[in-house]
N, CA, C and O atoms as CSV, one atom per row, in Angstrom:
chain,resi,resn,atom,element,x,y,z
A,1,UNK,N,N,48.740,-179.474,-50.475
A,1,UNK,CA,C,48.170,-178.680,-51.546
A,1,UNK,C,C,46.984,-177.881,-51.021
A,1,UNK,O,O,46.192,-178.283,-50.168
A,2,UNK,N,N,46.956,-176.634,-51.668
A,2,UNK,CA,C,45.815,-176.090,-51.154
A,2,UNK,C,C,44.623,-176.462,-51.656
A,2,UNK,O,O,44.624,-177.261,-52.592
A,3,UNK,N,N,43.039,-175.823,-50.993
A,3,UNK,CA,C,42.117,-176.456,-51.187
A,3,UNK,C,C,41.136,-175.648,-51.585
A,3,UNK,O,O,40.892,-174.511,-51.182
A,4,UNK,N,N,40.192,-176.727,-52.963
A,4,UNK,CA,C,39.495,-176.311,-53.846
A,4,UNK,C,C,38.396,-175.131,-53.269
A,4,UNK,O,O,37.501,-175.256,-52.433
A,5,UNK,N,N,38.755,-174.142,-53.920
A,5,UNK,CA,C,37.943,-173.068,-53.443
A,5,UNK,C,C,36.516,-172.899,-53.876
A,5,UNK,O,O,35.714,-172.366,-53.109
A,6,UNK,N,N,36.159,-173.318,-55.052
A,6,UNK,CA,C,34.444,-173.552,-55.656
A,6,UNK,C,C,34.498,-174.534,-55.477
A,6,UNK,O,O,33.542,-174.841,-54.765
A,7,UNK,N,N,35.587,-176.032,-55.883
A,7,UNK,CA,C,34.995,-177.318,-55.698
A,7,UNK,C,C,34.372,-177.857,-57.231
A,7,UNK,O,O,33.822,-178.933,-57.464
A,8,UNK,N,N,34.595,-176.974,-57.970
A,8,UNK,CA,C,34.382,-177.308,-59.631
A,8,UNK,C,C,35.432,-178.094,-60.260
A,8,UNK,O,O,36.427,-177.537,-60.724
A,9,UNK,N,N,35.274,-179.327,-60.301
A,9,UNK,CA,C,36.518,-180.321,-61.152
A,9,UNK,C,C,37.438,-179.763,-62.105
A,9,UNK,O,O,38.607,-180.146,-62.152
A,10,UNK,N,N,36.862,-178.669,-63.047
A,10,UNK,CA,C,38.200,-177.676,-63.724
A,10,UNK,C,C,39.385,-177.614,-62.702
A,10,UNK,O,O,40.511,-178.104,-62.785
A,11,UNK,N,N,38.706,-176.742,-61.548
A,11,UNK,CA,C,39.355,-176.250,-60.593
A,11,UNK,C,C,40.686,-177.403,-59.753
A,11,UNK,O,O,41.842,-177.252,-59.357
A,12,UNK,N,N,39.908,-178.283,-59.793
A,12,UNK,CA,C,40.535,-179.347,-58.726
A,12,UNK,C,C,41.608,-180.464,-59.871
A,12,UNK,O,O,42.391,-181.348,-59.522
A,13,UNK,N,N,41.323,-180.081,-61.024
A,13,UNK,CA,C,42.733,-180.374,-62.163
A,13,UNK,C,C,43.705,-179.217,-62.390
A,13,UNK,O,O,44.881,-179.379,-62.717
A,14,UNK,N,N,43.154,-178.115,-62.202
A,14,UNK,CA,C,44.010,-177.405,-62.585
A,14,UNK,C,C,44.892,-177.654,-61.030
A,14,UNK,O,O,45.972,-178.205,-61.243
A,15,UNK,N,N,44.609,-177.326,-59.382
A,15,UNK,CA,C,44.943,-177.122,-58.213
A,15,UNK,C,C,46.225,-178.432,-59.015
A,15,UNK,O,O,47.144,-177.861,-59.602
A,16,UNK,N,N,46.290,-179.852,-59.044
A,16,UNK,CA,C,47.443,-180.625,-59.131
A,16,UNK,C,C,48.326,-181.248,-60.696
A,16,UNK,O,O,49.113,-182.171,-60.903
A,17,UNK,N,N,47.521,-179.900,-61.793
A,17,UNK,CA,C,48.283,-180.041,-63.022
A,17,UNK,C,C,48.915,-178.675,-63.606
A,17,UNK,O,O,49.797,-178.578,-64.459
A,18,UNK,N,N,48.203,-177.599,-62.892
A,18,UNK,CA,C,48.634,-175.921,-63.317
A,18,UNK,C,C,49.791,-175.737,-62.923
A,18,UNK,O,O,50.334,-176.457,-62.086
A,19,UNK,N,N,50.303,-174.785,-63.452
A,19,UNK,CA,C,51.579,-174.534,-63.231
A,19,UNK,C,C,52.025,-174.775,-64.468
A,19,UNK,O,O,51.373,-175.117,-65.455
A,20,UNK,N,N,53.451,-174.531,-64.334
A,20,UNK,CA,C,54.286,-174.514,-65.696
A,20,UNK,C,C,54.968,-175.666,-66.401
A,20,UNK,O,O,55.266,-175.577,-67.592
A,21,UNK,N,N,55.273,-176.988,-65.519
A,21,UNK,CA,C,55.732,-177.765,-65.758
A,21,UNK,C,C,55.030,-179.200,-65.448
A,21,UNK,O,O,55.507,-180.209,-65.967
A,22,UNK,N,N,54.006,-179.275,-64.684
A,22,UNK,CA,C,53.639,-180.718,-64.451
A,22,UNK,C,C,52.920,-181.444,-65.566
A,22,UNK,O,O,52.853,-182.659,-65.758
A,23,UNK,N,N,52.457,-180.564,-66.181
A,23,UNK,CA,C,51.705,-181.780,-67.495
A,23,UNK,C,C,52.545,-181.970,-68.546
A,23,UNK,O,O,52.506,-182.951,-69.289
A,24,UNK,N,N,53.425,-180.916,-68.644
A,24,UNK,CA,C,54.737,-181.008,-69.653
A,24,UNK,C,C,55.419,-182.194,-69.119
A,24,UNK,O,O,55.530,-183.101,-69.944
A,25,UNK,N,N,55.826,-182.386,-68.140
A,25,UNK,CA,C,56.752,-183.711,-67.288
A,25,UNK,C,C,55.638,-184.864,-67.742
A,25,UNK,O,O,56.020,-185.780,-68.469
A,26,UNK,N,N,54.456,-184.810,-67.363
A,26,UNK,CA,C,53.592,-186.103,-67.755
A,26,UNK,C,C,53.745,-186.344,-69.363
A,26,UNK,O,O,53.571,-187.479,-69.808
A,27,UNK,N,N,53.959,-185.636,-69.925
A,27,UNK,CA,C,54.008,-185.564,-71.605
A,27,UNK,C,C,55.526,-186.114,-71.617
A,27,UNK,O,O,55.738,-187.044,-72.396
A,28,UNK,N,N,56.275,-185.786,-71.077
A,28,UNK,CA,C,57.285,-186.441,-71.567
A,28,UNK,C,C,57.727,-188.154,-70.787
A,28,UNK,O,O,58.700,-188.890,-70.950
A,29,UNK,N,N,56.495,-188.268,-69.933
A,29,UNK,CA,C,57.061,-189.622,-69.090
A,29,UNK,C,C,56.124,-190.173,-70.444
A,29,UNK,O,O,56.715,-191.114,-70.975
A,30,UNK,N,N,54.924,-189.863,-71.089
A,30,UNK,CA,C,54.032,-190.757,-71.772
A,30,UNK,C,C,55.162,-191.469,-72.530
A,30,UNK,O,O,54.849,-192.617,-72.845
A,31,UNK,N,N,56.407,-191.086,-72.909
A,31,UNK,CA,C,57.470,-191.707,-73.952
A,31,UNK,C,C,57.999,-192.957,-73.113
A,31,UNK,O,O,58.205,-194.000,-73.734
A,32,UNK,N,N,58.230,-192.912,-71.740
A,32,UNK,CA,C,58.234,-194.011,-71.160
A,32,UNK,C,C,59.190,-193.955,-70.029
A,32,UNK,O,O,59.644,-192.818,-70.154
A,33,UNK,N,N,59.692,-194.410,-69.148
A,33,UNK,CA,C,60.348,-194.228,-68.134
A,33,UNK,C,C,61.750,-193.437,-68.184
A,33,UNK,O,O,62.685,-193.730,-68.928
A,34,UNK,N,N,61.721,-192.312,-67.196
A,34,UNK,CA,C,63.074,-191.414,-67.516
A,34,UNK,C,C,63.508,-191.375,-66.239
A,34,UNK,O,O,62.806,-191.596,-65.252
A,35,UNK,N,N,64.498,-191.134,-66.241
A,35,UNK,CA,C,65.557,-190.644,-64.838
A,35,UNK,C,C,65.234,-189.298,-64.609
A,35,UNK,O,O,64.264,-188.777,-65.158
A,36,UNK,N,N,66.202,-188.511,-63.603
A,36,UNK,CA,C,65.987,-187.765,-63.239
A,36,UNK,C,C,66.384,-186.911,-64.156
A,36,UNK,O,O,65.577,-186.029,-64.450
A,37,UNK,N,N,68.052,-186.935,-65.033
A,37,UNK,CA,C,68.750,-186.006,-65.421
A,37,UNK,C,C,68.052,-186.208,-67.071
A,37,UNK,O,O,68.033,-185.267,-67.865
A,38,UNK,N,N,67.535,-187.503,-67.385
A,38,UNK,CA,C,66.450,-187.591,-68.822
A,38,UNK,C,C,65.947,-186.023,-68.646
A,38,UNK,O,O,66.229,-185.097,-69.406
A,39,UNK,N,N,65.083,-185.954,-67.385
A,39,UNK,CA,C,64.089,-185.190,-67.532
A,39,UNK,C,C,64.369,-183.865,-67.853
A,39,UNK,O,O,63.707,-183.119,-68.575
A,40,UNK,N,N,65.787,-183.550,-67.040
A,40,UNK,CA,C,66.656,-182.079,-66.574
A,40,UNK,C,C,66.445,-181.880,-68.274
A,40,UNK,O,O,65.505,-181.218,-68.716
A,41,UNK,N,N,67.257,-182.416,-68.981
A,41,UNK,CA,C,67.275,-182.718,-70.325
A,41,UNK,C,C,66.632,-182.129,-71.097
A,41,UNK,O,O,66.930,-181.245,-71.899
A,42,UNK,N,N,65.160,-182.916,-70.723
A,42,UNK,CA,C,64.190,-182.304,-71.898
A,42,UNK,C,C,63.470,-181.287,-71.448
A,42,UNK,O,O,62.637,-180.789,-72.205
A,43,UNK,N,N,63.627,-180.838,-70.283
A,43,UNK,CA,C,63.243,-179.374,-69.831
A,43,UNK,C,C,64.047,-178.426,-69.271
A,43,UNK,O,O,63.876,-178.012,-68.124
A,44,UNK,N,N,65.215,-177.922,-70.259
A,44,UNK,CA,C,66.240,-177.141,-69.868
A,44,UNK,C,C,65.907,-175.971,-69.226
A,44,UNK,O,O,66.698,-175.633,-68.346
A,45,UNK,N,N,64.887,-175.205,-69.432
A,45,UNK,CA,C,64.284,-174.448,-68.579
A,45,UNK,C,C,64.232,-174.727,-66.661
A,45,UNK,O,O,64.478,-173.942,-65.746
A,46,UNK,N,N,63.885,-175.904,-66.649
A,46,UNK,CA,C,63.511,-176.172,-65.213
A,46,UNK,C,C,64.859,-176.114,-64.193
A,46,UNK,O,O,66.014,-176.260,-64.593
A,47,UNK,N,N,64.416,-175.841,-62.619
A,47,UNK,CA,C,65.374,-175.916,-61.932
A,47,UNK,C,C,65.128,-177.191,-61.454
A,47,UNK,O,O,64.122,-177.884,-61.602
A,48,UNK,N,N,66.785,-177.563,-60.510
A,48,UNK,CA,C,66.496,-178.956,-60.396
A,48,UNK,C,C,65.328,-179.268,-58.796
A,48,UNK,O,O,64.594,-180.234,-58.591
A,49,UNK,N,N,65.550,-178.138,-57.987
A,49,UNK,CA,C,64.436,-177.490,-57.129
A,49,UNK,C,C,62.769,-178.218,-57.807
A,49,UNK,O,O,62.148,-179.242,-57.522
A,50,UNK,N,N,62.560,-177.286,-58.622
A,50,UNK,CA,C,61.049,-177.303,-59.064
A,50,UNK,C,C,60.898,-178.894,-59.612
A,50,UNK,O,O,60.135,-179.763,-59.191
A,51,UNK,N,N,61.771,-178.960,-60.565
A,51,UNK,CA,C,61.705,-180.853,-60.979
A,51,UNK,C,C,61.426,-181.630,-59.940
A,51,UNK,O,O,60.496,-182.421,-60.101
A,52,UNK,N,N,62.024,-181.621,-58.826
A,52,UNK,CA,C,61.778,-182.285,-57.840
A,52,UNK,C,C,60.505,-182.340,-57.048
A,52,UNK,O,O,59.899,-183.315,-56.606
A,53,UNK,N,N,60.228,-180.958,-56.971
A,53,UNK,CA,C,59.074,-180.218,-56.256
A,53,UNK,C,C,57.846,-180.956,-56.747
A,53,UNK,O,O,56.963,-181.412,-56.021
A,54,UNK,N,N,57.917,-181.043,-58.549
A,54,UNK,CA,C,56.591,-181.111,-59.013
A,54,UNK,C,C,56.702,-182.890,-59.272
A,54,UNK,O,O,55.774,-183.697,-59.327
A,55,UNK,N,N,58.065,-183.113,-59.392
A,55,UNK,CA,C,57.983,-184.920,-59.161
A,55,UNK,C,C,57.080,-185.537,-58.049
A,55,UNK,O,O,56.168,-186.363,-58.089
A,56,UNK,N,N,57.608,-184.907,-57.147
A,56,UNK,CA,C,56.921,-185.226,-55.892
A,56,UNK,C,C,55.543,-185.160,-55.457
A,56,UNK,O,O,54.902,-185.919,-54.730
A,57,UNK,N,N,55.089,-183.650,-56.303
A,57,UNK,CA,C,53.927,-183.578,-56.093
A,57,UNK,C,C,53.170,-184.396,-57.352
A,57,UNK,O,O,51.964,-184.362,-57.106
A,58,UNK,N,N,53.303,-184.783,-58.024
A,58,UNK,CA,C,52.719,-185.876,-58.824
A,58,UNK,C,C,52.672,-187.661,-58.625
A,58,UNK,O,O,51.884,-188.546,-58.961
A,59,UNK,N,N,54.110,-187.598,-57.816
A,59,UNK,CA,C,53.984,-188.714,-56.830
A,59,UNK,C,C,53.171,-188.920,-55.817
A,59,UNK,O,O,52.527,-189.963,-55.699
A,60,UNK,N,N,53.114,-187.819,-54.882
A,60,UNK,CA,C,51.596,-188.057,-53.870
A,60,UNK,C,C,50.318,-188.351,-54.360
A,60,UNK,O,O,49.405,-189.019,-53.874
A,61,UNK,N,N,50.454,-187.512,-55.783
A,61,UNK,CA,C,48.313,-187.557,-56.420
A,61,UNK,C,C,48.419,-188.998,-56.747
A,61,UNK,O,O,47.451,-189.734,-56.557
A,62,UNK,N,N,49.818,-189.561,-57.350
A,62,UNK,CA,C,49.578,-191.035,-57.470
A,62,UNK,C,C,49.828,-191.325,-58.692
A,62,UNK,O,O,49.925,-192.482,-59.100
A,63,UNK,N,N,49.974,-190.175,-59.482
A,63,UNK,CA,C,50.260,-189.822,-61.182
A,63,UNK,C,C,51.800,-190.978,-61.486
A,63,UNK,O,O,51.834,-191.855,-62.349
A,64,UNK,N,N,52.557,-190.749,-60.834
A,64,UNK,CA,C,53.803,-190.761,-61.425
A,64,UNK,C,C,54.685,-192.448,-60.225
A,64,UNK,O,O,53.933,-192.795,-59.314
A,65,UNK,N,N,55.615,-193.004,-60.284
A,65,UNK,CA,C,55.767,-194.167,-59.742
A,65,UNK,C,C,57.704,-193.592,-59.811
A,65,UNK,O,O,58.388,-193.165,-60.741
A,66,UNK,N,N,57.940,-193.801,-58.687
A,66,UNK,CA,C,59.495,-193.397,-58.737
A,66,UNK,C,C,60.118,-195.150,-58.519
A,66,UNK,O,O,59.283,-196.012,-58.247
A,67,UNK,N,N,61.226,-195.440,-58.629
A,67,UNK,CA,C,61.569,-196.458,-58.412
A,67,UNK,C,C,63.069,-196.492,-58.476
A,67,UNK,O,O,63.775,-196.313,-59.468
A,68,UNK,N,N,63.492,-196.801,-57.027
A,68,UNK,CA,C,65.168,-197.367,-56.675
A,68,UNK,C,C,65.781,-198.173,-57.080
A,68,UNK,O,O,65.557,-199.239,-56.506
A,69,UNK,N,N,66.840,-198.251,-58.193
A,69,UNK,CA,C,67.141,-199.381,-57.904
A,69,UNK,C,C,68.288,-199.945,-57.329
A,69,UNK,O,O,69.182,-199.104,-57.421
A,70,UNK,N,N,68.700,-200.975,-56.775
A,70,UNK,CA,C,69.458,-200.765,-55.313
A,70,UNK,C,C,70.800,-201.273,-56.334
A,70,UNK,O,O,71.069,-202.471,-56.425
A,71,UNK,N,N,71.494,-200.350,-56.983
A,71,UNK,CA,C,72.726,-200.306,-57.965
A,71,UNK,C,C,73.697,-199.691,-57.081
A,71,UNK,O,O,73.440,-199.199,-55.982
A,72,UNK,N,N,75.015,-199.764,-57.731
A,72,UNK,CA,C,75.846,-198.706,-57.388
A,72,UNK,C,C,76.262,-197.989,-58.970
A,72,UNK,O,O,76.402,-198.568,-60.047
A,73,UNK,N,N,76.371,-196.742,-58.694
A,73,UNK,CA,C,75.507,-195.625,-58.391
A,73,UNK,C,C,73.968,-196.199,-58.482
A,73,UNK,O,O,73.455,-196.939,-59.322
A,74,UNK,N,N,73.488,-195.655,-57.446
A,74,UNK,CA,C,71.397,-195.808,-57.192
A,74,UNK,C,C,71.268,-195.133,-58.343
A,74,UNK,O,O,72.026,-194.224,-58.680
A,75,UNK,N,N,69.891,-195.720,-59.285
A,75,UNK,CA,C,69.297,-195.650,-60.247
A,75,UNK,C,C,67.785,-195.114,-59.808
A,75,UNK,O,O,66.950,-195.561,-59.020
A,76,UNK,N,N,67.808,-194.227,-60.472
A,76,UNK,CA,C,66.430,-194.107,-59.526
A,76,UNK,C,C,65.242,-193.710,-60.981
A,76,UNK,O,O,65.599,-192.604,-61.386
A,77,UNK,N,N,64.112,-194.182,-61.781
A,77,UNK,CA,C,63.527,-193.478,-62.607
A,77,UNK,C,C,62.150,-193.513,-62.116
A,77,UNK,O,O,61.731,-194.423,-61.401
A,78,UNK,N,N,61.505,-192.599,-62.471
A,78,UNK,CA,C,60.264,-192.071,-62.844
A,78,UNK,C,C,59.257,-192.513,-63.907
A,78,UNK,O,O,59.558,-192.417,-65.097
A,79,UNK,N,N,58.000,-193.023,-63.496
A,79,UNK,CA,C,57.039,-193.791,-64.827
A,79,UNK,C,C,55.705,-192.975,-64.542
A,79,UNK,O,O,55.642,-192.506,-63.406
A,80,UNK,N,N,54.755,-192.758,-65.286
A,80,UNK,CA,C,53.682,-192.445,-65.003
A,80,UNK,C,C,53.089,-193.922,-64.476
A,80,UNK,O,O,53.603,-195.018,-64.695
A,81,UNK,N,N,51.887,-193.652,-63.734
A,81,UNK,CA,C,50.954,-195.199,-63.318
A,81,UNK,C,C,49.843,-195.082,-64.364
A,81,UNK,O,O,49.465,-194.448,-65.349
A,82,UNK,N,N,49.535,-196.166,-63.468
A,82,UNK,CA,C,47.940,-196.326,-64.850
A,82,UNK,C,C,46.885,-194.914,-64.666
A,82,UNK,O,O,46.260,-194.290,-65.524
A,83,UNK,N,N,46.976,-194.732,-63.304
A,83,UNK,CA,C,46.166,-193.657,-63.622
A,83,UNK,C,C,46.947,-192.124,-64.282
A,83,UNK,O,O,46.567,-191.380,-65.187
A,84,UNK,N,N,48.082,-192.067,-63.453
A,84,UNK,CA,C,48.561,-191.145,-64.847
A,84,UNK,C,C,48.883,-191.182,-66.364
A,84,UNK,O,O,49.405,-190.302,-67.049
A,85,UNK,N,N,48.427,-192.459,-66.735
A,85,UNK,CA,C,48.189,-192.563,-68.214
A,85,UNK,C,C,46.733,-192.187,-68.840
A,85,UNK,O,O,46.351,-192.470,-69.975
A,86,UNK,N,N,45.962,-191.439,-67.771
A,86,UNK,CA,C,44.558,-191.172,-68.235
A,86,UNK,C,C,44.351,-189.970,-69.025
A,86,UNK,O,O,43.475,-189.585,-69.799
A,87,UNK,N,N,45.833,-189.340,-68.416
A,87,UNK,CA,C,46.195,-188.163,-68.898
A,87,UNK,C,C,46.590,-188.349,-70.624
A,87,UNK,O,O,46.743,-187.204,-71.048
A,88,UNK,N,N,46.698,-188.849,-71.185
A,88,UNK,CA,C,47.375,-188.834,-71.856
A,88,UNK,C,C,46.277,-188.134,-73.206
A,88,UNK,O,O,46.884,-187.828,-74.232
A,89,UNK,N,N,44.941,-187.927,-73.200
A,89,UNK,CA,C,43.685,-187.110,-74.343
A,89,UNK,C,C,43.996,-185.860,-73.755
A,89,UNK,O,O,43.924,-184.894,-74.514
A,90,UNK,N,N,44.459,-185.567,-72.101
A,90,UNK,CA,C,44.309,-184.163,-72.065
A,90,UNK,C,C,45.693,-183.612,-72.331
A,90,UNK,O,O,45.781,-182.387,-72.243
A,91,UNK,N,N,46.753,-184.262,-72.628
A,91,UNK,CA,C,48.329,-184.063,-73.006
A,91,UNK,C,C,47.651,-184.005,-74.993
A,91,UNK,O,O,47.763,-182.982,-75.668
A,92,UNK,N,N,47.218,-184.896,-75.362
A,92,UNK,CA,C,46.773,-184.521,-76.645
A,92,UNK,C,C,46.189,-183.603,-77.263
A,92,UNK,O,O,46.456,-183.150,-78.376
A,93,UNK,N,N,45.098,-183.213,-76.298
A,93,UNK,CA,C,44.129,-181.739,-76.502
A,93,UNK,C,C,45.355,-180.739,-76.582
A,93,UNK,O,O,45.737,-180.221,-77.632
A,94,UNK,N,N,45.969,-180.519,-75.231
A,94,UNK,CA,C,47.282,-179.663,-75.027
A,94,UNK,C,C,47.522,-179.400,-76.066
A,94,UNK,O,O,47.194,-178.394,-76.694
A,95,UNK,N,N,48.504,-180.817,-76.578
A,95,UNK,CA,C,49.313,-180.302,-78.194
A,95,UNK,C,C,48.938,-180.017,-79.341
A,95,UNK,O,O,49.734,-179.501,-80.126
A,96,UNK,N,N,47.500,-180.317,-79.736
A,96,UNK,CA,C,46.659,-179.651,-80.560
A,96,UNK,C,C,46.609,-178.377,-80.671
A,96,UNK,O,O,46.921,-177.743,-81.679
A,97,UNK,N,N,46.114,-177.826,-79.385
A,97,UNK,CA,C,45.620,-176.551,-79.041
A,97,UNK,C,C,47.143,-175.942,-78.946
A,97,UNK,O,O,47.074,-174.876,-79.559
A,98,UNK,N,N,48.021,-176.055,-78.633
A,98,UNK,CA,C,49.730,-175.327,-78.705
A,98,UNK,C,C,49.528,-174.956,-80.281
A,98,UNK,O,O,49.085,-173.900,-80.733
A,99,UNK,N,N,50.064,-176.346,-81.142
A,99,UNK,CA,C,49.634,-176.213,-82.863
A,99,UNK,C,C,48.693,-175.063,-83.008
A,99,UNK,O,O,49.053,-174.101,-83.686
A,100,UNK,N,N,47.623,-175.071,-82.485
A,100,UNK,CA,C,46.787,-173.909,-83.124
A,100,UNK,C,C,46.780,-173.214,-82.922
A,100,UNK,O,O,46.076,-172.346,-83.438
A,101,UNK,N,N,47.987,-172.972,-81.516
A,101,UNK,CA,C,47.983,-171.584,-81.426
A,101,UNK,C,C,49.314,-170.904,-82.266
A,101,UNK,O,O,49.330,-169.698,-82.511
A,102,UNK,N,N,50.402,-171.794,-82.668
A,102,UNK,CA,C,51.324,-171.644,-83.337
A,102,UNK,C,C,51.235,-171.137,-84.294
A,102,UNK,O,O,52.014,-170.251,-84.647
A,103,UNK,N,N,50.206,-171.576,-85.024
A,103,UNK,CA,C,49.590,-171.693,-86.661
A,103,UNK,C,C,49.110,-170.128,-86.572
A,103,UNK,O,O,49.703,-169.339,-87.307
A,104,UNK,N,N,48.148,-169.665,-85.779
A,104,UNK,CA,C,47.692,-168.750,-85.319
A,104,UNK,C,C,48.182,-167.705,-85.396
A,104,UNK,O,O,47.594,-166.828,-86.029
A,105,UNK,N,N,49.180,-167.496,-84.899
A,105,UNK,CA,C,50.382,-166.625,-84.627
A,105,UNK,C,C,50.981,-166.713,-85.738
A,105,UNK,O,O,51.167,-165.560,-86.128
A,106,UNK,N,N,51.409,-167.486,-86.505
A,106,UNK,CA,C,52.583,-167.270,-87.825
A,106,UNK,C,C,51.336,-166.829,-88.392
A,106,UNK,O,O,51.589,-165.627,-88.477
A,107,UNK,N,N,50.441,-166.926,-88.735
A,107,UNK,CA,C,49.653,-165.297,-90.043
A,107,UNK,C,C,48.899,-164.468,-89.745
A,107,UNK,O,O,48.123,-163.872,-90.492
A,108,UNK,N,N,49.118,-164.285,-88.093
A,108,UNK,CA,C,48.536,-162.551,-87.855
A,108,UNK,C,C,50.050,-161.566,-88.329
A,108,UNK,O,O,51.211,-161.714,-87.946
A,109,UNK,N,N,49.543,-160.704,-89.155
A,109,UNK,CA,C,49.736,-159.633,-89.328
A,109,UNK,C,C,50.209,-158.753,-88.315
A,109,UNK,O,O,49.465,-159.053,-87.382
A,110,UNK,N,N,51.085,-157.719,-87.830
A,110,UNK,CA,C,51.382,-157.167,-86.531
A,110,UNK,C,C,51.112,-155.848,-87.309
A,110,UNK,O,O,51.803,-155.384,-88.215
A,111,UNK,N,N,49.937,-155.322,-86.763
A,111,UNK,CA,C,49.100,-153.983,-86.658
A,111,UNK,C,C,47.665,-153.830,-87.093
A,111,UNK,O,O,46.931,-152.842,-87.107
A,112,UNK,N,N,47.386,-155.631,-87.598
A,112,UNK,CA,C,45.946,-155.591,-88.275
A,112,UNK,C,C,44.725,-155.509,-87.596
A,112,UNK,O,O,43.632,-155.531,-88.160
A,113,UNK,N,N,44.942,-155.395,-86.120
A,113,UNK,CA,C,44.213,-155.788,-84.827
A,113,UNK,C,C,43.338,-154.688,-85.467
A,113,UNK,O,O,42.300,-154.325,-84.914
Protein backbone atom coordinates (compact mmCIF):
# COMPACT_ATOMS: atom_id res chain seq x y z
CA UNK A 1 0.00 0.00 0.00
CA UNK A 2 1.11 3.29 -0.61
CA UNK A 3 2.32 5.70 1.94
CA UNK A 4 0.69 8.32 4.06
CA UNK A 5 1.53 11.46 2.47
CA UNK A 6 0.62 14.18 5.49
CA UNK A 7 0.48 11.33 8.01
CA UNK A 8 -3.02 12.72 9.30
CA UNK A 9 -5.11 9.58 10.62
CA UNK A 10 -8.15 10.73 8.20
CA UNK A 11 -5.62 10.08 5.68
CA UNK A 12 -4.19 6.76 6.86
CA UNK A 13 -8.14 5.34 7.09
CA UNK A 14 -9.03 6.47 4.17
CA UNK A 15 -5.23 4.94 2.36
CA UNK A 16 -6.86 1.07 3.69
CA UNK A 17 -10.82 1.79 3.64
CA UNK A 18 -11.30 4.31 0.39
CA UNK A 19 -12.23 3.09 -2.48
CA UNK A 20 -15.46 1.76 -3.58
CA UNK A 21 -15.94 -1.39 -2.00
CA UNK A 22 -13.95 -2.15 1.21
CA UNK A 23 -16.15 -0.72 3.91
CA UNK A 24 -19.21 -1.87 1.97
CA UNK A 25 -17.60 -5.65 2.23
CA UNK A 26 -16.94 -4.84 6.08
CA UNK A 27 -20.71 -3.86 6.32
CA UNK A 28 -21.76 -6.79 4.96
CA UNK A 29 -19.28 -9.31 6.92
CA UNK A 30 -20.77 -7.24 10.26
CA UNK A 31 -23.96 -9.80 9.39
CA UNK A 32 -21.54 -12.53 10.00
CA UNK A 33 -19.39 -14.92 8.17
CA UNK A 34 -19.78 -15.17 4.23
CA UNK A 35 -18.11 -17.09 1.50
CA UNK A 36 -16.80 -15.90 -1.31
CA UNK A 37 -19.82 -16.20 -3.82
CA UNK A 38 -22.22 -14.77 -0.42
CA UNK A 39 -20.26 -11.82 -1.09
CA UNK A 40 -20.28 -11.85 -5.24
CA UNK A 41 -24.01 -11.81 -4.26
CA UNK A 42 -24.47 -8.95 -2.31
CA UNK A 43 -22.26 -6.85 -4.43
CA UNK A 44 -23.35 -7.52 -7.94
CA UNK A 45 -21.53 -4.67 -9.08
CA UNK A 46 -18.07 -6.05 -8.09
CA UNK A 47 -15.60 -8.01 -10.19
CA UNK A 48 -14.47 -11.17 -8.94
CA UNK A 49 -10.73 -9.52 -9.55
CA UNK A 50 -11.43 -6.51 -7.17
CA UNK A 51 -13.38 -8.85 -4.44
CA UNK A 52 -10.42 -10.59 -4.14
CA UNK A 53 -8.06 -7.68 -4.41
CA UNK A 54 -9.81 -5.83 -1.57
CA UNK A 55 -10.34 -9.28 0.49
CA UNK A 56 -6.90 -9.51 0.60
CA UNK A 57 -6.11 -6.24 1.24
CA UNK A 58 -8.23 -6.22 4.35
CA UNK A 59 -6.72 -9.47 5.25
CA UNK A 60 -3.15 -8.04 5.53
CA UNK A 61 -4.46 -4.75 7.76
CA UNK A 62 -5.80 -7.68 9.85
CA UNK A 63 -9.55 -6.48 9.39
CA UNK A 64 -10.95 -9.57 7.99
CA UNK A 65 -9.95 -13.61 8.96
CA UNK A 66 -10.27 -16.02 5.86
CA UNK A 67 -10.60 -19.59 6.83
CA UNK A 68 -10.15 -23.18 4.90
CA UNK A 69 -11.93 -25.62 5.50
CA UNK A 70 -10.24 -28.81 4.52
CA UNK A 71 -13.84 -30.21 2.80
CA UNK A 72 -14.37 -31.53 -0.46
CA UNK A 73 -15.27 -29.03 -2.34
CA UNK A 74 -12.76 -26.50 0.03
CA UNK A 75 -14.93 -24.15 1.92
CA UNK A 76 -13.33 -21.26 2.34
CA UNK A 77 -15.27 -18.03 4.36
CA UNK A 78 -14.43 -14.71 5.35
CA UNK A 79 -15.18 -13.05 9.09
CA UNK A 80 -14.25 -9.73 10.17
CA UNK A 81 -11.69 -9.98 13.52
CA UNK A 82 -12.10 -8.19 16.58
CA UNK A 83 -10.40 -5.47 15.36
CA UNK A 84 -12.41 -5.25 12.29
CA UNK A 85 -15.43 -5.10 14.37
CA UNK A 86 -14.26 -1.58 15.55
CA UNK A 87 -15.49 -0.62 12.43
CA UNK A 88 -18.66 -1.19 12.91
CA UNK A 89 -19.80 3.18 14.45
CA UNK A 90 -17.92 4.11 11.31
CA UNK A 91 -20.16 1.52 8.99
CA UNK A 92 -23.06 3.21 11.14
CA UNK A 93 -22.09 6.90 10.62
CA UNK A 94 -21.80 5.64 6.78
CA UNK A 95 -25.45 4.53 6.76
CA UNK A 96 -26.80 7.43 8.45
CA UNK A 97 -25.09 9.84 6.39
CA UNK A 98 -26.17 7.62 2.87
CA UNK A 99 -30.04 8.11 4.57
CA UNK A 100 -29.38 11.72 4.63
CA UNK A 101 -28.23 11.98 1.75
CA UNK A 102 -31.14 10.00 0.19
CA UNK A 103 -33.69 12.01 2.07
CA UNK A 104 -31.85 14.98 0.70
CA UNK A 105 -32.15 14.28 -2.72
CA UNK A 106 -35.88 13.05 -2.83
CA UNK A 107 -37.03 16.97 -2.01
CA UNK A 108 -34.65 19.05 -3.91
CA UNK A 109 -36.50 20.45 -6.50
CA UNK A 110 -34.46 20.22 -10.03
CA UNK A 111 -33.88 23.97 -11.00
CA UNK A 112 -34.32 25.56 -7.48
CA UNK A 113 -30.48 25.84 -7.08
Amino acid sequence: MKQSATGCSVEESMRLLGGRWRLLLVSYLLDGPKRFNDLRRDMPGISQRMLTLDLRALEEAGLVLRTVFPEVPVRVEYRLTEDGLRLLPVVEVMREFGLWLKGRAAIQVPGSE
